[in-house]
N, C-alpha and C positions, 0 to 999 in steps of 0.2 A: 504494500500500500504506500502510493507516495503521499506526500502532504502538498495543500496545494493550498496558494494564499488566495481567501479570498476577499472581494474590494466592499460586501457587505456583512453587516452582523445579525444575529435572529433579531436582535430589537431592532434594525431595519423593516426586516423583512414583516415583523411584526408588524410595525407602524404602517405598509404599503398595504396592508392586508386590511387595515380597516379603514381605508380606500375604497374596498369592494364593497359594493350596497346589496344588500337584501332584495330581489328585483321584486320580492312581494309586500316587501315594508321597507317602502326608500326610506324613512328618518332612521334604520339602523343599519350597519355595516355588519358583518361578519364574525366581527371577536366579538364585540358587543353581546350578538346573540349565542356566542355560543357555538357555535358552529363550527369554525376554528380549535380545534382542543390541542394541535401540536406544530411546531415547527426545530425541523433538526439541520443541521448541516454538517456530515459525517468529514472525515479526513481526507476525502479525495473531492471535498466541496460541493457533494451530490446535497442538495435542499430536499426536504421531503415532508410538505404539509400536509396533514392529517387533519378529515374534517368528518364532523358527523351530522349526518343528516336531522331534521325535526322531523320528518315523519320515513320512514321506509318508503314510499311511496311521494316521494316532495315531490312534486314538478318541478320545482325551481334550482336544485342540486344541479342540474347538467349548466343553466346559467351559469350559477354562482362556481364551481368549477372552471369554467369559461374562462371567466372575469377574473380566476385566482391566476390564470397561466398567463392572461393578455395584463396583467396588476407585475407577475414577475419579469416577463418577456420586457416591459417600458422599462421596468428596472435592470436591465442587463444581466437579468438572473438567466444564465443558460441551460444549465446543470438540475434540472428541479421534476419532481414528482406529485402530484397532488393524489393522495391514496384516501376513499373512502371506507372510514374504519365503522364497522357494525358491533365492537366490541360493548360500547356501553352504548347506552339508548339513553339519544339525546332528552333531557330535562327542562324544563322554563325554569329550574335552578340553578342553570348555567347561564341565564342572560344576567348581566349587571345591571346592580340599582339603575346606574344610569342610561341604560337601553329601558327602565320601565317606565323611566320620568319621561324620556323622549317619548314611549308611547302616548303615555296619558297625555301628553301636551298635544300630542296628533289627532289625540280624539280615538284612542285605542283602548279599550280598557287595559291595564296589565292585568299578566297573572299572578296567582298566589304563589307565597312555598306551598311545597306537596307535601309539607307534612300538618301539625293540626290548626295550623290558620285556617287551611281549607275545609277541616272538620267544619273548625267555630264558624262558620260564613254557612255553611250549609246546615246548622244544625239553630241558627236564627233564624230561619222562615221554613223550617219542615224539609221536605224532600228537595226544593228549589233552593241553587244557592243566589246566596246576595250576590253581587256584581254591583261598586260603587259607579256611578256614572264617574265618565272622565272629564267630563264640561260642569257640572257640579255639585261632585262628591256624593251627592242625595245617592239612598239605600235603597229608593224606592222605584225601583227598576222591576222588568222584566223579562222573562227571555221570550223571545219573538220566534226561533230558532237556531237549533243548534248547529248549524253551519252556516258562517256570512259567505264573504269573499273568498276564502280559502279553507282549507281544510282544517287547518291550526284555529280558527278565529269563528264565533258564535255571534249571534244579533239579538239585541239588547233593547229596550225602549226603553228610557226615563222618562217616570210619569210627572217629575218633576221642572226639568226644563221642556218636556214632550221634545227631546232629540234621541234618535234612533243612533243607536253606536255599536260596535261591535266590541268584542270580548275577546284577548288573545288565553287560548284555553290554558289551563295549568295542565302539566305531564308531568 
């Protein structure tokens, strides 16, 4: 194995990566959500990011893929592999606080932790969970249906500003 110098570091490589937009929720990038769980670069400068899908089934993974190669290619990365790892199943507790504040500012509900927030939320109004509006906090929502726009995301009505919003689901 030879060693080969290379002219960037993973917190480059890191930082060009959340560059790449979500194509199904432009206000987030890809580390943000989560989706990004690794980037390596071995001794002979071979780059090899590792990403996990939100659903088995995303549509939007062959994009975002895409976007990760045409993100490294501007950056003169030659040497690189984008590997889609099924090892763990992706979590809405891998997005950061700060990917859920960008939602709700979008008019996105965010999701819960999966563990007993989501109880306590669902165990306030019976079988139905609460779901805060994200335009004005108000609890008194309701689900419209459980799939909005995409697969990941549910439809919501606030009977309090009466605006229709969506829900990005907890996993």
């Amino acid at each position: 194995m030879k060693n080969i110098k290379t002219t960037y570091s993973k917190s480059q490589i890191w930082s060009w990566l959340e560059e790449v937009i979500d194509p199904e929720i432009p206000v987030l990038n890809v580390v943000e959500m989560g989706i990004v769980r690794e980037v390596e670069i071995d001794n002979d400068g071979m780059v090899t990011v590792k990403i996990t899908p939100t659903y088995s089934g995303c549509p939007a993974m062959n994009a975002i893929e895409m976007e990760i190669h045409k993100k490294l290619q501007e950056n003169h990365v030659e040497n690189f592999k984008v590997v889609t790892d099924f090892k763990e199943s992706w979590t809405t507790d891998w997005m950061t606080d700060h990917a859920k504040k960008k939602l709700k500012d979008y008019g996105i509900a965010p999701p819960e932790k999966t563990d007993q927030d989501a109880d306590f939320l669902t165990s306030l109004k019976g079988s139905q969970k609460i779901v805060p509006c994200p335009y004005c906090d108000s609890m008194e929502t309701r689900l419209e249906s459980e799939f909005g726009s995409t697969a990941c995301k549910s439809q919501y009505y606030c009977e309090n500003c009466r605006q229709p919003f969506e829900h990005f689901k907890c996993i």
